[in-house]
C-alpha positions in Angstrom: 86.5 133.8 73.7 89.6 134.8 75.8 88.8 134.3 79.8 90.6 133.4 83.1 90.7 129.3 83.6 93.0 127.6 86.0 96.4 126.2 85.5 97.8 123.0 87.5 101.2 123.1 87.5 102.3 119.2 87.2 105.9 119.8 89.5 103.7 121.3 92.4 100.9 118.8 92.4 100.9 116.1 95.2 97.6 114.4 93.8 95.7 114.5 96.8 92.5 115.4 94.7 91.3 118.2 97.1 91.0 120.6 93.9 88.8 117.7 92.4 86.1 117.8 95.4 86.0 121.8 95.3 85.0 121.9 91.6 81.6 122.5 90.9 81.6 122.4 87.3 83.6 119.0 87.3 86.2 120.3 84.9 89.3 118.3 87.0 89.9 114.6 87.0 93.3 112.3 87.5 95.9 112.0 84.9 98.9 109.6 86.0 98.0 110.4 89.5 98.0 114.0 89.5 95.3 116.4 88.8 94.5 118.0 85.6 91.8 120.3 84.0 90.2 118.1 81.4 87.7 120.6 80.3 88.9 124.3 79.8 85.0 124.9 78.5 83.9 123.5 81.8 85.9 125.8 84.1 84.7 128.4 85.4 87.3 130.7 86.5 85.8 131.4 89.8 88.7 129.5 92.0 86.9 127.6 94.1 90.0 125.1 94.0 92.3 127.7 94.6 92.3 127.5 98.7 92.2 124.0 99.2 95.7 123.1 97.2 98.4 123.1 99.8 100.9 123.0 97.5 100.5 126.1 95.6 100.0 124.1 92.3 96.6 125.8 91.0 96.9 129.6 89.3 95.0 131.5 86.3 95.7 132.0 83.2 93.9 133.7 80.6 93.6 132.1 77.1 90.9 131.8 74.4 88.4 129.5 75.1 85.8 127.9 73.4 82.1 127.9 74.8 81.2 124.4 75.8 78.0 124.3 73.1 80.6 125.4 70.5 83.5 122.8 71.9 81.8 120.7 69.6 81.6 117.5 72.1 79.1 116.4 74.2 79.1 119.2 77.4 79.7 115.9 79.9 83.4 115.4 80.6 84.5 112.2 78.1 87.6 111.1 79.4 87.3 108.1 82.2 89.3 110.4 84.5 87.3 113.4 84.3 84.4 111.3 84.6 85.3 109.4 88.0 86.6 113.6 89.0 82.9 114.2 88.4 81.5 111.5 90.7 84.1 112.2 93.7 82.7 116.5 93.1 78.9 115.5 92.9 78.7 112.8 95.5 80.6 115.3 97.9 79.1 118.4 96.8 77.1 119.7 100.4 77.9 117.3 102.0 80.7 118.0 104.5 82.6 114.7 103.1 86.6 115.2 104.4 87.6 114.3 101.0 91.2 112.7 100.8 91.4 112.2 104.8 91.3 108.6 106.1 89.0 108.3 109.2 88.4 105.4 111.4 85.9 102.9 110.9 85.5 104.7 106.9 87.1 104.8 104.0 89.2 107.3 102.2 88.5 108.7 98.9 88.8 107.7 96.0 88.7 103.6 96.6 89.8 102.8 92.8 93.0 101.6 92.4 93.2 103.6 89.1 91.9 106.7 90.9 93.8 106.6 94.4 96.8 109.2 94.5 100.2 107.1 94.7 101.1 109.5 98.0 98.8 110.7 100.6 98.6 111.3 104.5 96.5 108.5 104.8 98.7 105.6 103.9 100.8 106.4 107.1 101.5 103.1 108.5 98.5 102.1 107.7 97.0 98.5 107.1 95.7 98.6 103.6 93.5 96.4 101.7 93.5 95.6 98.2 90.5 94.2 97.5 88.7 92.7 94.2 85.4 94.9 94.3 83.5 91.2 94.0 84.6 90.6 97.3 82.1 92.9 99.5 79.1 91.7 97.7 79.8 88.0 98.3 81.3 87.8 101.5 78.6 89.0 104.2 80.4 89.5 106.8 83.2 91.7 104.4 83.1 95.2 105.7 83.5 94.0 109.4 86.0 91.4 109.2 88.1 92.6 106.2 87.2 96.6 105.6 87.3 98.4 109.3 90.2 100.3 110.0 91.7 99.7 107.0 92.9 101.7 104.0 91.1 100.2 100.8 91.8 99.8 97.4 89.4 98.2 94.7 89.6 97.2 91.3 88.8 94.6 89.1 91.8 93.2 86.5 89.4 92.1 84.1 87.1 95.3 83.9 89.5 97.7 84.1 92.4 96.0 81.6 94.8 97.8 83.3 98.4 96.1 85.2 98.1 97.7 88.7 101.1 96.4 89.5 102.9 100.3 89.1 100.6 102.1 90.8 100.7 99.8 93.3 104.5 99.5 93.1 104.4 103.5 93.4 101.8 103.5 96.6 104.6 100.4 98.6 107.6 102.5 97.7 106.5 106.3 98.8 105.0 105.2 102.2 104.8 103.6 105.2 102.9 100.7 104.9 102.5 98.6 108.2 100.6 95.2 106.6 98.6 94.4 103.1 95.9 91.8 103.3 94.6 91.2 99.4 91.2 89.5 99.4 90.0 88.0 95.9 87.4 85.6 94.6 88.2 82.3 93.3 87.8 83.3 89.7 91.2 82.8 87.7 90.3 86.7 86.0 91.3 87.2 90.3 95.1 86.1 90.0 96.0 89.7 88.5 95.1 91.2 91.3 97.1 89.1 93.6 99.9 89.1 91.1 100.5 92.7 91.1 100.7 92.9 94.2 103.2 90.4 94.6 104.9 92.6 92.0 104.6 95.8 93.3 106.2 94.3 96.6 109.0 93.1 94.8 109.6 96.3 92.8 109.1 98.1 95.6 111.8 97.3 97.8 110.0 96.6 101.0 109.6 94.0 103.0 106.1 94.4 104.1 103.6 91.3 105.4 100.9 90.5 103.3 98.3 87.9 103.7 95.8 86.9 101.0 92.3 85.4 101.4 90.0 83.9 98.6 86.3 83.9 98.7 84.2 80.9 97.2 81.2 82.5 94.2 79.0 80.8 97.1 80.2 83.4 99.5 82.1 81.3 101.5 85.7 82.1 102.7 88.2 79.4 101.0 
């Protein structure tokens, strides 16, 4: 069936995920850090993405379509980056969330390493924190001490199988980063997250402080 679905042009996007949060039919997720409609069946040609991309990236086109009961794949987005764009539209959806936009005392959105765009407004000198998601479940006093005021970025090495070290290289090298403080558990599957950042730094070019801190499986800082 021929209809009207959006375009993302890839030169224009800044992947600051804005069109993800607007899409009610979660038809947009991350691909290398910029957006990307990962189900044509899913979209809806109605544009609500359309006014919140700044940079112009987000048109229609009109092409032949298949229905999403005839797509002949289950009608949930499959793909892990469609699937995370789902969760960032649905747990957004009503309720007034800024999206992308840092805040103080709160997070910015996404947390995942994977997920977070390698440029955005909100890494302007900032002091960010790469944290192994373990860490805020063992450490009680985590969110105060570690977490507030701070840009954060979570991921596990072992879970997700992926080297952050380039997306974190990426993140060092396109902004103004004022100070990285890595926290990690004492776990040896922990060392890639403190190792790619120790890469990314060096890739990167910058000379920017970093401190580490290592939490005991006891909850105890080491």
């Amino acid at each position: 069936m021929k209809r009207k679905v959006i375009h993302i042009d890839q030169t224009k996007c800044n992947g600051c995920g804005q069109c993800i949060l607007a899409c009610r039919e979660s038809a947009i997720g991350f691909e290398n850090g910029k957006a990307k409609l990962m189900r044509e069946d899913h979209c809806d040609g109605l544009g609500q993405c359309l006014p919140v991309c700044l940079t112009g990236a987000i048109s229609f086109v009109e092409k032949d379509v298949p229905d999403a009961a005839d797509a002949g794949v289950d009608t949930a987005a499959t793909s892990p980056e469609a699937q995370s764009g789902q969760g960032m539209a649905r747990s957004n959806a009503g309720g007034g969330c800024p999206g992308m936009m840092a805040r103080p005392g709160a997070a910015q959105w996404p947390l995942q390493i994977k997920l977070v765009p390698p440029v955005a407004d909100f890494y302007a000198d900032a002091d960010l924190l790469v944290a192994a998601d373990c860490c805020a479940y063992t450490y009680p006093q985590f969110q105060k001490e570690y977490a507030e005021g701070k840009v954060r970025l979570i991921g596990c090495p072992k879970l997700d199988e992926v080297d952050y070290a380039e997306k974190l290289g990426e993140i060092f090298a396109g902004n103004d980063i004022k100070s990285v403080t890595v926290t990690r558990m004492e776990v040896p599957c922990c060392d890639g997250i403190e190792s790619a950042v120790g890469r990314a730094l060096a890739a990167s070019g910058k000379d920017i402080p970093v401190r580490s801190v290592v939490f005991s499986v006891e909850g105890t800082r080491i």
